[in-house]
N, CA, C and O of each residue as an XYZ file, in Angstrom:
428
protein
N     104.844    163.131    102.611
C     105.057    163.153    104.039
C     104.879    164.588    104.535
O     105.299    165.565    103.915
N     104.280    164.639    105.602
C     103.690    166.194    106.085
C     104.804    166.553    107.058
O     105.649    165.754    107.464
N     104.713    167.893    107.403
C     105.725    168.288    107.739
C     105.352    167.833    109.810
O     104.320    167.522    110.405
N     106.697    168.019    110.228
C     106.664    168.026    112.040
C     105.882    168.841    112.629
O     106.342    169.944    112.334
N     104.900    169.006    113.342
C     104.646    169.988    114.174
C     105.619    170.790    115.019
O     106.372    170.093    115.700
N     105.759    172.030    115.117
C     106.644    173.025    116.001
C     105.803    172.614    117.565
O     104.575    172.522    117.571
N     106.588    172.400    118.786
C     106.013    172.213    120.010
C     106.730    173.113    121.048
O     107.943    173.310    120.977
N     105.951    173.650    122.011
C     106.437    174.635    122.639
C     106.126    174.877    124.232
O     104.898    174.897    124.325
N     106.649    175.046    125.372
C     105.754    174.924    126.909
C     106.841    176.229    127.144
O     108.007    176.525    126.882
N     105.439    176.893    127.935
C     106.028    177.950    129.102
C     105.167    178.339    129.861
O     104.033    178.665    129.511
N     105.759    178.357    131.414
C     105.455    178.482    132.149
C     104.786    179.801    133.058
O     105.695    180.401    133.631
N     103.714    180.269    133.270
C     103.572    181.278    133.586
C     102.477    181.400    135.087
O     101.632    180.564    135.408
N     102.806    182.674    135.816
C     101.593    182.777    136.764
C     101.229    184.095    137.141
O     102.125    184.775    137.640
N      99.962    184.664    136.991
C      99.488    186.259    136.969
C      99.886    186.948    138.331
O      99.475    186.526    139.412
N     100.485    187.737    138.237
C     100.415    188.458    140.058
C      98.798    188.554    140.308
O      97.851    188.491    139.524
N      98.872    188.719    141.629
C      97.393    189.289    142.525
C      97.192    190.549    141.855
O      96.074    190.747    141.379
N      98.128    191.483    141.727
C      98.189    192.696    141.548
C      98.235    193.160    139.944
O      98.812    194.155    139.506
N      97.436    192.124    139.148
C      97.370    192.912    138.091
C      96.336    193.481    137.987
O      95.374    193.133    138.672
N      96.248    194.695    136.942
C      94.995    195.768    136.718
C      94.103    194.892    136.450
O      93.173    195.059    137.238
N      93.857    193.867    135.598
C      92.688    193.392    135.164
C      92.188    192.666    136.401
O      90.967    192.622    136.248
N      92.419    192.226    137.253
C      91.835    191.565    138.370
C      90.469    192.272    139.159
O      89.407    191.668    139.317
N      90.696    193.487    139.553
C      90.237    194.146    140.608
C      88.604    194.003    139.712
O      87.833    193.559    140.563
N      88.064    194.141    138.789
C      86.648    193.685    139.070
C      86.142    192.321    137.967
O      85.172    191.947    137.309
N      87.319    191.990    138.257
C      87.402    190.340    137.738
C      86.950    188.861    138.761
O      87.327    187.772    138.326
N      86.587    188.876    139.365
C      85.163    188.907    140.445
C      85.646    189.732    142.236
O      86.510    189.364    143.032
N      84.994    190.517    142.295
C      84.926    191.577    143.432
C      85.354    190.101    145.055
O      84.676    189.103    145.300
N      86.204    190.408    145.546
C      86.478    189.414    146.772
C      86.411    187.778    146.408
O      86.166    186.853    147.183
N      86.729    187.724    144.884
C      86.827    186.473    144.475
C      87.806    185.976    143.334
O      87.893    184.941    142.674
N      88.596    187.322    143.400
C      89.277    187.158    142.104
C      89.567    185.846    140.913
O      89.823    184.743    141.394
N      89.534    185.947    139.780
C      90.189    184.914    138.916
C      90.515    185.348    137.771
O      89.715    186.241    137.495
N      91.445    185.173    136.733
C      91.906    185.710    136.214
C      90.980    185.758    135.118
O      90.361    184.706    134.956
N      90.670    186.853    134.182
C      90.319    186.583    133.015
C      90.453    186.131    131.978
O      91.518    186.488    131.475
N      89.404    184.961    130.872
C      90.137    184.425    129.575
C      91.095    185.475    129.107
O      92.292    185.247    129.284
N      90.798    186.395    128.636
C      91.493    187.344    127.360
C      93.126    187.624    128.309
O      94.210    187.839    127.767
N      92.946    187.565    129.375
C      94.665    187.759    130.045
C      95.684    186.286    130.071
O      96.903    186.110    130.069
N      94.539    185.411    130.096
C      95.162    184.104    129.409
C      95.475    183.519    128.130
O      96.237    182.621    127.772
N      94.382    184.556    127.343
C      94.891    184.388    125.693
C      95.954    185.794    125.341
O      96.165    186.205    124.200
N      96.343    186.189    126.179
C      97.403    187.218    125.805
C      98.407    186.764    126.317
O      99.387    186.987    125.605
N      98.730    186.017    127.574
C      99.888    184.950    127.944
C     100.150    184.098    127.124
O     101.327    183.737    127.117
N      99.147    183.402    126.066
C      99.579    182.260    125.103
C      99.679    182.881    123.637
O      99.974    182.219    122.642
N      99.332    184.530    123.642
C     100.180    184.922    122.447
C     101.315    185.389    122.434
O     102.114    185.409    121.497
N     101.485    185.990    124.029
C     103.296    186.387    124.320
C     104.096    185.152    124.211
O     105.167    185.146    123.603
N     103.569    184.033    124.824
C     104.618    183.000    124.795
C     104.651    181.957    123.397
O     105.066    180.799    123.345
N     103.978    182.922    122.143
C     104.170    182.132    120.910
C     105.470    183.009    119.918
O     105.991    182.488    118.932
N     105.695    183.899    120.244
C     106.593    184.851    119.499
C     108.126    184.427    120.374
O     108.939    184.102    119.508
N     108.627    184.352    121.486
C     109.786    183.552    121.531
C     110.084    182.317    120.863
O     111.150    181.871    120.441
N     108.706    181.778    120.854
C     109.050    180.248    120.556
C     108.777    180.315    118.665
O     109.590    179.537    118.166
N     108.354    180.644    118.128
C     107.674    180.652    116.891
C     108.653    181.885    116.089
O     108.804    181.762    114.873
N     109.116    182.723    116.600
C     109.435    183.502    115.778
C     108.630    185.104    115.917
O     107.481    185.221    116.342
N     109.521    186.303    115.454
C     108.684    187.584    116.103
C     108.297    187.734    114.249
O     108.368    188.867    113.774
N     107.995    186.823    113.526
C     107.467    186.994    112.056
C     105.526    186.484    112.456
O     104.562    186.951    111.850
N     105.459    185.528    113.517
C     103.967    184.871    113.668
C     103.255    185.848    113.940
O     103.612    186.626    114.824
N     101.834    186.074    113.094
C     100.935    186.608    112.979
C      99.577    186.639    113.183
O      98.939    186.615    112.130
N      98.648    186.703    114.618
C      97.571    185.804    114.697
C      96.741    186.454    114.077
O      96.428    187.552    114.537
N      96.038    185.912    112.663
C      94.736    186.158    112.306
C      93.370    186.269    112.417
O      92.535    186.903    111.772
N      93.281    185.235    113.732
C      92.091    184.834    113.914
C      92.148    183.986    115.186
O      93.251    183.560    115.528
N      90.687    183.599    116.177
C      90.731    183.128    116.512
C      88.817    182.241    116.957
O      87.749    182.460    117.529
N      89.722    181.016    116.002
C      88.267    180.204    115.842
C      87.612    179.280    116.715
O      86.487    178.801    116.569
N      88.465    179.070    117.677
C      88.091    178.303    118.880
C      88.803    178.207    120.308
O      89.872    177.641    120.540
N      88.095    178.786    121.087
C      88.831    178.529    122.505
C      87.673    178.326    123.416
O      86.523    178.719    123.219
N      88.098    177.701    124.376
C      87.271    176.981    125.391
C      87.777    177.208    127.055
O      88.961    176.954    127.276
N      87.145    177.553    127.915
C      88.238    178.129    129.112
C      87.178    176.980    130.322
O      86.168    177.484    130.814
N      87.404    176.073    130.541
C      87.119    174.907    131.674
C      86.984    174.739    132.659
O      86.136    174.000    133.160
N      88.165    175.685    133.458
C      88.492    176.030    135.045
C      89.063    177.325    134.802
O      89.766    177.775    133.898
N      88.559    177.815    135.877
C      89.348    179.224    136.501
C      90.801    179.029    136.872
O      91.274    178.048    137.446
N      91.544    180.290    136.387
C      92.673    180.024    137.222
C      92.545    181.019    137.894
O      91.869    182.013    137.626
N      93.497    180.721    139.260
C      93.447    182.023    139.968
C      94.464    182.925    140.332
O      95.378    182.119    140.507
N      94.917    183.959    140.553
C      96.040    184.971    140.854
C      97.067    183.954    141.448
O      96.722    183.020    142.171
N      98.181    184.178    141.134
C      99.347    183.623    142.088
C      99.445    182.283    141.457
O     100.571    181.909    141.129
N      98.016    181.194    141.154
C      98.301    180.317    140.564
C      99.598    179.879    138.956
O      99.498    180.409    137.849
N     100.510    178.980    139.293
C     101.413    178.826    138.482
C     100.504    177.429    137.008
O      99.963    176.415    137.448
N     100.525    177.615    135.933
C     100.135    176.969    135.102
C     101.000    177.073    133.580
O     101.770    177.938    133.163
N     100.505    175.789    132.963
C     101.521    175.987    131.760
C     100.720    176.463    130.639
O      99.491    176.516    130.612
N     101.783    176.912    129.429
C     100.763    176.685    128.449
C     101.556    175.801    126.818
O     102.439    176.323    126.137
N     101.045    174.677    126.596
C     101.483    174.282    125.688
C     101.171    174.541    124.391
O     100.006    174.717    124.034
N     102.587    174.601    123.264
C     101.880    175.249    121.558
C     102.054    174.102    121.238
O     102.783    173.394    121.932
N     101.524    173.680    120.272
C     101.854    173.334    118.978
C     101.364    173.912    117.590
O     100.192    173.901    117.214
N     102.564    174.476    116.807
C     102.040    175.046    115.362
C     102.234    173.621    114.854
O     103.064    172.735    115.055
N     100.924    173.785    113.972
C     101.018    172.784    112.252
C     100.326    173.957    111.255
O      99.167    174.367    111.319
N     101.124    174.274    110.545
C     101.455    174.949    109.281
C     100.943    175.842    109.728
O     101.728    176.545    110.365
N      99.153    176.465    109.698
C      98.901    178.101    109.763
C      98.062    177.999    111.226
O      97.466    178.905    111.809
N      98.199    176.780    111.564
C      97.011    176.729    113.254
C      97.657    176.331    114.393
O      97.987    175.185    114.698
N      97.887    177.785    115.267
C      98.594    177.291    116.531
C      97.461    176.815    117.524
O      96.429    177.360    117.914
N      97.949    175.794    117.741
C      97.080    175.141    118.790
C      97.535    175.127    120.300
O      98.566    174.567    120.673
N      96.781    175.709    121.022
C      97.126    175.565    122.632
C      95.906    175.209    123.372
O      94.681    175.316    123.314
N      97.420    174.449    124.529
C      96.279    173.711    126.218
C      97.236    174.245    127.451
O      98.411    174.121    127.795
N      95.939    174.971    127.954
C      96.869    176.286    129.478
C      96.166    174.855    130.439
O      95.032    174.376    130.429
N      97.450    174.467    131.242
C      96.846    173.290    132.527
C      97.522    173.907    133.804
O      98.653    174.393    133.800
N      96.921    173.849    134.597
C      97.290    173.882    135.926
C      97.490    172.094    136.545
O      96.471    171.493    136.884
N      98.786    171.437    136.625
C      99.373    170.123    136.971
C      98.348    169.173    135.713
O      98.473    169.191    134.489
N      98.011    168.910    136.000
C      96.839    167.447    135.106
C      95.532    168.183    135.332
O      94.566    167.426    135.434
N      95.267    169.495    135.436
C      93.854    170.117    135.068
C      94.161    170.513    133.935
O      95.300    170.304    133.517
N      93.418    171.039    133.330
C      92.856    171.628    131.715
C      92.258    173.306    132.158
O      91.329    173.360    132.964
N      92.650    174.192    131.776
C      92.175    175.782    132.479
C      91.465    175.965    130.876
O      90.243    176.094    130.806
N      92.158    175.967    129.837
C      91.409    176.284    128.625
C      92.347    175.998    127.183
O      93.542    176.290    127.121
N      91.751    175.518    126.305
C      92.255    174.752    125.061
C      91.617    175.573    124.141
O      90.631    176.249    124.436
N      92.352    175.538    122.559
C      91.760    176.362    121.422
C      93.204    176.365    120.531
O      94.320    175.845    120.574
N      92.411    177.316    119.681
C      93.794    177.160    118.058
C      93.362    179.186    117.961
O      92.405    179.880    118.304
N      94.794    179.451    117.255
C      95.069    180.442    116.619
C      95.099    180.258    115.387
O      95.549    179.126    115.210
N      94.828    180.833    114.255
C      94.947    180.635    112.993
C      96.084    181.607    113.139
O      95.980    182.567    113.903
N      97.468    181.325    112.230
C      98.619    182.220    111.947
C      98.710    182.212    111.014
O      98.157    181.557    110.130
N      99.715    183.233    111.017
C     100.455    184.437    109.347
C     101.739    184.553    109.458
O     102.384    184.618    110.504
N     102.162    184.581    108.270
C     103.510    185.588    108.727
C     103.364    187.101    108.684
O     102.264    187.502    108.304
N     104.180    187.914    108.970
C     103.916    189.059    109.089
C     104.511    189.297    107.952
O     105.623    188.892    107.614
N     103.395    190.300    107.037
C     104.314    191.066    105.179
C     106.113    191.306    105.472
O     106.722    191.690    106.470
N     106.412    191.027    104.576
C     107.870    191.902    104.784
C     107.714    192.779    103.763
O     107.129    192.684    102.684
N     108.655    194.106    104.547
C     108.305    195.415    104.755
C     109.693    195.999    103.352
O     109.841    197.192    103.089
């Protein structure tokens, strides 16, 4: 019998006013993937533990834009070394993919 998946949601939404915006489209702003894959690696270390280690990352897919101010979730699920996440804005899909994880050496 295999083990449970770990499952995890948090909620997040970028200010207007972050640095990465301003030439993240010029009078059109939207947020960038990589500020959305850094929201779904901050919100894996509360939930997972400050030992999770991302190694890699072998697949992500970004669907819809989100945009500044916009509020969206992002759901984990770890199974054993592959965190898997889906960032939705209500019943949209913004972008889906897996982390391969580690633990971090102990020191």
């Amino acid at each position: 019998m295999g083990t449970r998946p770990m499952l995890s949601r948090f909620t997040f939404s970028i200010s207007p006013g972050h640095p990465a915006l301003p030439g993240h489209f010029p009078g059109n702003p939207v947020v960038p993937g990589v500020v959305i894959l850094d929201v779904v690696r901050r919100a894996a270390e509360p939930s997972f533990g400050p030992g999770l280690r991302i190694t890699r990352l072998p697949q992500a897919k970004f669907v819809r834009p989100l945009l500044p101010g916009q509020e969206a979730a992002v759901d984990l699920e770890l199974r054993e070394t592959l965190l898997q996440f889906v960032v939705s804005r209500g019943d949209e899909i913004i972008a889906r993919g897996a982390f391969e994880v580690g633990a971090v050496p102990a020191s």
